[in-house]
C-alpha positions as CSV (number, residue, x, y, z in Angstrom):
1,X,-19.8,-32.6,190.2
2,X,-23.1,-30.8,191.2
3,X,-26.1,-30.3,188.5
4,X,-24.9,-26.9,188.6
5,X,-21.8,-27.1,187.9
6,X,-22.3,-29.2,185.4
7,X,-24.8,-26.7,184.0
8,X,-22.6,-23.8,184.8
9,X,-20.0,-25.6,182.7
10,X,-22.0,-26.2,179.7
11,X,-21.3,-23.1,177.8
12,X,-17.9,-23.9,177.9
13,X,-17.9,-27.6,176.6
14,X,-19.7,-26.2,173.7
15,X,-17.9,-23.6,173.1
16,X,-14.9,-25.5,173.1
17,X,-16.2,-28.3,170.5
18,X,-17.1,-25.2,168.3
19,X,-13.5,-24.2,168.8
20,X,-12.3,-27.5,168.2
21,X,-13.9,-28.4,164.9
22,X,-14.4,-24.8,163.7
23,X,-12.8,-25.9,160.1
24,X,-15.3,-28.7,159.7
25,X,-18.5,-26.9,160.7
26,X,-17.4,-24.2,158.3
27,X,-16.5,-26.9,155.9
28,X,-20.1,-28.6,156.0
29,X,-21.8,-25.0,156.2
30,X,-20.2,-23.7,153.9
31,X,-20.7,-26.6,151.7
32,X,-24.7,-26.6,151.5
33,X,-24.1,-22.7,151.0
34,X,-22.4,-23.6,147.6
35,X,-24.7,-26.4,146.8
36,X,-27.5,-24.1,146.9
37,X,-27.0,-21.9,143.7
38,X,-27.1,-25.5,141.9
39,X,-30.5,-26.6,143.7
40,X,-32.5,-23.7,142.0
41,X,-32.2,-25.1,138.5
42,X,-33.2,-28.7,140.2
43,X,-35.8,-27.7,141.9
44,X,-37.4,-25.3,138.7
45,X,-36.9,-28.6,136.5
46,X,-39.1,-30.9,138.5
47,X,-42.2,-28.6,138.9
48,X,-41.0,-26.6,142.2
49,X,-40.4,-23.1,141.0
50,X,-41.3,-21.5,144.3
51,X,-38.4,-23.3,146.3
52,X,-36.0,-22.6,143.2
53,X,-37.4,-18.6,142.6
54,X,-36.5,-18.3,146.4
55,X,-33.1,-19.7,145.9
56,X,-32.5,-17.4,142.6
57,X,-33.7,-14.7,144.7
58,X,-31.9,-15.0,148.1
59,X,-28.3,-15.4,145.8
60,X,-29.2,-11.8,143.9
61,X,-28.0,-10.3,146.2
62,X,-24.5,-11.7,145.8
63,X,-24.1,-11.8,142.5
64,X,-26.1,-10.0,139.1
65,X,-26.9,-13.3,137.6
66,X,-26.6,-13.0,133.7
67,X,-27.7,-15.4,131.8
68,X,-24.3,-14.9,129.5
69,X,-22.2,-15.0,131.9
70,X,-23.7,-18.3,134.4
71,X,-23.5,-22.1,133.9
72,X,-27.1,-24.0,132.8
73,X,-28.4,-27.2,134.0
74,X,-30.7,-29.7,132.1
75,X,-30.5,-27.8,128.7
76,X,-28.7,-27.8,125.4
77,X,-25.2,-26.5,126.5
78,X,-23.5,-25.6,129.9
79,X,-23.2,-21.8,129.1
80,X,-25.2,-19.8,126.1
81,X,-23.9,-16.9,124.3
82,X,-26.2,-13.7,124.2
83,X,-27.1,-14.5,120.6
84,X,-28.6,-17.9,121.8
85,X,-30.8,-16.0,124.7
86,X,-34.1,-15.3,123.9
87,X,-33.5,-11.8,125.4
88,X,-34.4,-8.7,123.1
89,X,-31.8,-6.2,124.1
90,X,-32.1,-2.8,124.0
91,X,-28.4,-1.4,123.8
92,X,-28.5,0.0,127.4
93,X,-26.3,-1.3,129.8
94,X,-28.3,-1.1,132.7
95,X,-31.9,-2.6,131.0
96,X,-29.6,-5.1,129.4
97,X,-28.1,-6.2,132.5
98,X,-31.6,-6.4,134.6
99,X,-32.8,-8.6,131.5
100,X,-30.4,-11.0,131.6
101,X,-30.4,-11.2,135.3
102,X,-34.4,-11.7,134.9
103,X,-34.0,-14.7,132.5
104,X,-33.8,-17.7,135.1
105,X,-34.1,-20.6,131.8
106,X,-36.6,-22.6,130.5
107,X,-37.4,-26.1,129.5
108,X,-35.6,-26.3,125.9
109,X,-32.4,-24.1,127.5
110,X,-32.8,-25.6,131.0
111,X,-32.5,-23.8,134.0
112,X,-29.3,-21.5,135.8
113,X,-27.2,-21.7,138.3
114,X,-28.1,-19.2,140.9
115,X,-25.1,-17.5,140.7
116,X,-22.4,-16.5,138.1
117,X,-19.3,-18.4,137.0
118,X,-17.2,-15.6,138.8
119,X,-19.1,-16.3,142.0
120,X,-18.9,-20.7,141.4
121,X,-15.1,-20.4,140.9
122,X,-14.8,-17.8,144.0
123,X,-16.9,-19.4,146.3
124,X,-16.7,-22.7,145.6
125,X,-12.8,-22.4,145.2
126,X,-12.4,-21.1,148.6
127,X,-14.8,-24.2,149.8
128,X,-12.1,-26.6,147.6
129,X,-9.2,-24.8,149.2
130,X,-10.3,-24.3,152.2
131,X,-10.5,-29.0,152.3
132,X,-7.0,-28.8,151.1
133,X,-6.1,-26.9,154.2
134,X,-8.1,-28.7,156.5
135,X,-5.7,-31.6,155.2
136,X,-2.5,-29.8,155.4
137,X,-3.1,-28.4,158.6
138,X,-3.8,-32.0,160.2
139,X,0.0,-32.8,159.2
140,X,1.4,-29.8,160.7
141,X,-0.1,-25.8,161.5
142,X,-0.2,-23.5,158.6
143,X,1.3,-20.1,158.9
144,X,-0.5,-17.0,157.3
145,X,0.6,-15.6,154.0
146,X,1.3,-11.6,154.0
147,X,-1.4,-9.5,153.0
148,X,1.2,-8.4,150.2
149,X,1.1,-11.8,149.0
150,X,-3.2,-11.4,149.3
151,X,-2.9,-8.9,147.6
152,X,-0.9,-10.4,144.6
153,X,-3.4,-12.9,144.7
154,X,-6.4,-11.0,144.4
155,X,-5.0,-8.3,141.9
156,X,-5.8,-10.4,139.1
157,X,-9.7,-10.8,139.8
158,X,-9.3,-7.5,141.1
159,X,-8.3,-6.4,136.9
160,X,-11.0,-8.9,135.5
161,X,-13.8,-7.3,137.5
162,X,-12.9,-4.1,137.2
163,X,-11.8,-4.3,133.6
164,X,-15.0,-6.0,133.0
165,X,-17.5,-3.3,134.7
166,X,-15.6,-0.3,132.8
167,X,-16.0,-2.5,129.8
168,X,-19.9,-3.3,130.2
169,X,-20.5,0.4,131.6
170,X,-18.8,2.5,129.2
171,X,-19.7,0.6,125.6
172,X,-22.3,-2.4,126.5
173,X,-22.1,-5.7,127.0
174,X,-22.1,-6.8,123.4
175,X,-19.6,-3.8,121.6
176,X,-16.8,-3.5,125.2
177,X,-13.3,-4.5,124.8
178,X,-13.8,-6.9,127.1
179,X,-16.7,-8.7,125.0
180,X,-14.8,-8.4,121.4
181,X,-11.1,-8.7,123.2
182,X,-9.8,-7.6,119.6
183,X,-6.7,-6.0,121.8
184,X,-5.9,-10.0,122.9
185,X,-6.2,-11.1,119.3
186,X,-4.1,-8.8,118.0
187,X,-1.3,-9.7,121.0
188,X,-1.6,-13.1,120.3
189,X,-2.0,-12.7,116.4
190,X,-5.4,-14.5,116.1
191,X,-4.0,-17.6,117.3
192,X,-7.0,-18.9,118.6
193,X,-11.0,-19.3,117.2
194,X,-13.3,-16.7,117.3
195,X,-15.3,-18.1,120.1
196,X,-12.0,-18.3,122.3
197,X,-12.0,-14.3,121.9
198,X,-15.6,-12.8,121.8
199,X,-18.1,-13.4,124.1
200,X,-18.5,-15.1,127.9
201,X,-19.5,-18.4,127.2
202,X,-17.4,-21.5,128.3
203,X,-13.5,-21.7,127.1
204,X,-13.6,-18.3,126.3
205,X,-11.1,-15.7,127.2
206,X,-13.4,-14.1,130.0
207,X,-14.6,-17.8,131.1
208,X,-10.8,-18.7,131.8
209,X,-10.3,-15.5,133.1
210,X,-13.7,-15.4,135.9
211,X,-12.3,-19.2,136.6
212,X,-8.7,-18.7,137.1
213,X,-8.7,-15.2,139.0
214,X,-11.4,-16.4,141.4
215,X,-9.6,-19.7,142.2
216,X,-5.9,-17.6,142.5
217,X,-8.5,-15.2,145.3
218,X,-9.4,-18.2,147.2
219,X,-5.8,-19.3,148.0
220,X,-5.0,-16.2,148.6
221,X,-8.0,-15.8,151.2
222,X,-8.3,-19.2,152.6
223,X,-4.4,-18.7,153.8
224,X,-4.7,-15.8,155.2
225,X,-7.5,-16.3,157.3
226,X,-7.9,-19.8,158.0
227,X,-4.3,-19.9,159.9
228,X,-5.0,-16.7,162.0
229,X,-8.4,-18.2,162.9
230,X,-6.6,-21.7,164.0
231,X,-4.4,-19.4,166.2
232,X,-8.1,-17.7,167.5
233,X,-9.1,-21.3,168.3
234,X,-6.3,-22.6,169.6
235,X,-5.9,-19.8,172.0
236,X,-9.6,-19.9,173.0
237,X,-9.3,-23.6,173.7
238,X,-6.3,-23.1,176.1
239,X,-8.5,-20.5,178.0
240,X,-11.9,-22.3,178.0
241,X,-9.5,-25.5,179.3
242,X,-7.9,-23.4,181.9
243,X,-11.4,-22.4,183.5
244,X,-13.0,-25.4,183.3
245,X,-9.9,-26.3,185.8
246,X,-10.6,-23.5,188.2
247,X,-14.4,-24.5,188.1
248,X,-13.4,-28.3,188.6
249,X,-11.0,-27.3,191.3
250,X,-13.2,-24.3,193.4
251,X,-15.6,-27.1,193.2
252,X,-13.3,-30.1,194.3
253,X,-12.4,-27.5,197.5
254,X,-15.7,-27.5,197.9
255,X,-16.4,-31.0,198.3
256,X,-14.0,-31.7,200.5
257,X,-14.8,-28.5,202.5
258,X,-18.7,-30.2,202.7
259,X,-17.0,-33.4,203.8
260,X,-15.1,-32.3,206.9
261,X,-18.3,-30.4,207.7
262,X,-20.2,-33.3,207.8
263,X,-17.3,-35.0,209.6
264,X,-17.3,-32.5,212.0
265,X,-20.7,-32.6,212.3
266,X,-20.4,-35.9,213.1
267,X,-18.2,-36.1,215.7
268,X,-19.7,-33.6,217.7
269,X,-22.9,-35.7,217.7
270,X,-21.1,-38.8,218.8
C-alpha cells in the first residue's frame, strides 16, 4: 500500500480503535475524573494548596460543596455535623450555603472532598456500574432498559434533591424538614438515635438517602446509555471496516492496473 494510502487511511484505524475500546477509555477517563475531587484534600495536606484550591474550584461548578454535607480526609471524622464547623451562620439560606461551600478544612478537621456525597455516590456509582457492565457485556451484549424504567430509577434522587432544596430554601438548613426529619421519626416511632434522624452527617437518614438514590440513578443511566452507545460503536466499526475495504481494493485495482502498464510498457520496448 502507498504512503498515501496508508496516510489517507489513518483516520479510520483510529477512529475505529476509539470505537473499539470506547468503554475502556471512558472507563480510565472517567476514572481520574472521580479521583480528582479526593486529590484536593491530598494535595492541601502536604503544603500544595494551589493545585488542591484549583481542584476545589474547577468541581464548584458541579456541585455546592457544603461542608455538612461532604466526606473529610486526614481529620477527626469522615463527615462533621454543622455544630462541629467552625462556621458562624447567619440564619439565611443563601449566606449560609456560600459559607459552608467556602470552608474547604483545616489541619485539626482535615481537608474535603471536592465534591458532595450526593455527587461521590452519583458519579462514582455510575464509574462502579459502568465496570460491572463492561464485564457483563464481554459475556454477551446488553440491551437498553426503557426510559420508563430510567425514570423509576431516577425518581428517587429526583424526591431527595428536590425534597431537600424546598427544605433548605423555604426554612434553612438547620430548622427544614429535611434536617430535623421529625415526620420520619414519628412514621417509624423513634426507632432509631437521634443522629440517625437530624442532620447530614454519615449514617444518617439524608446520608443513606444522597448514597442510595445516587447509586439507584447510575444503574438506571449506565443501562440506558451504555447499550445504545455499543450499538453506535458497533455500527460505526462495520462502516469504518467496510471503507477501509473499498480503499484497500480501489487501491489493489490500482496496482495491478500500474503493473500491466509497466508490462505493456515493456513489451513495446522489446
Amino acid at each position: 500500500m502507498s504512503t498515501t494510502s496508508q496516510a489517507n487511511l489513518r483516520p479510520l484505524y483510529a477512529t475505529r480503535a476509539l470505537m473499539r475500546h470506547w468503554l475502556l477509555i471512558f472507563i480510565a477517563l472517567y476514572g481520574v475524573f472521580n479521583l480528582l475531587p479526593f486529590l484536593a484534600p491530598v494535595l492541601m495536606k502536604i503544603g500544595w494548596p494551589g493545585g488542591g484550591n484549583a481542584i476545589y474550584t474547577f468541581y464548584s461548578a458541579l456541585c455546592h460543596q457544603m461542608a455538612q454535607r461532604s466526606f473529610f480526609l486526614f481529620g477527626q471524622h469522615n463527615m462533621y455535623t454543622l455544630d462541629q464547623l467552625p462556621v458562624m451562620l447567619t440564619g439565611n439560606t443563601g449566606t449560609d450555603t456560600l459559607l459552608l461551600r467556602n470552608f474547604r478544612g483545616n489541619d485539626v478537621l482535615g481537608w474535603k472532598v471536592a465534591w458532595s456525597d450526593r455527587m461521590v455516590s452519583m458519579y462514582a456509582g455510575i464509574w462502579l456500574v459502568g465496570v460491572v457492565y463492561w464485564g457483563a457485556s464481554r459475556v454477551r451484549p446488553q440491551r437498553p432498559i426503557s426510559i420508563w424504567r430510567f425514570g423509576l430509577l431516577a425518581l428517587p434522587m429526583v424526591i431527595d434533591g428536590s425534597t431537600h432544596m424546598i427544605s433548605d430554601t423555604l426554612d434553612g438548613l438547620t430548622t427544614g424538614f429535611r434536617y430535623q426529619n421529625t415526620w420520619l421519626a414519628s412514621l417509624t416511632g423513634h426507632v432509631m438515635s437521634d443522629s440517625f434522624y437530624t442532620g447530614d452527617a454519615l449514617g444518617s437518614f439524608n446520608s443513606w438517602m444522597r448514597l442510595l438514590t445516587g447509586l439507584l440513578f447510575a444503574v438506571g443511566a449506565v443501562w440506558l446509555v451504555f447499550p445504545l452507545m455499543d450499538r453506535y460503536a458497533r455500527a460505526t466499526l462495520v462502516d469504518i471496516d467496510t471503507k477501509i475495504e473499498q480503499v484497500n481494493e480501489a487501491q489493489r485495482r490500482l496496482s495491478a492496473q500500474r503493473e500491466q502498464l509497466l508490462n505493456q510498457v515493456h513489451h513495446l520496448g522489446g
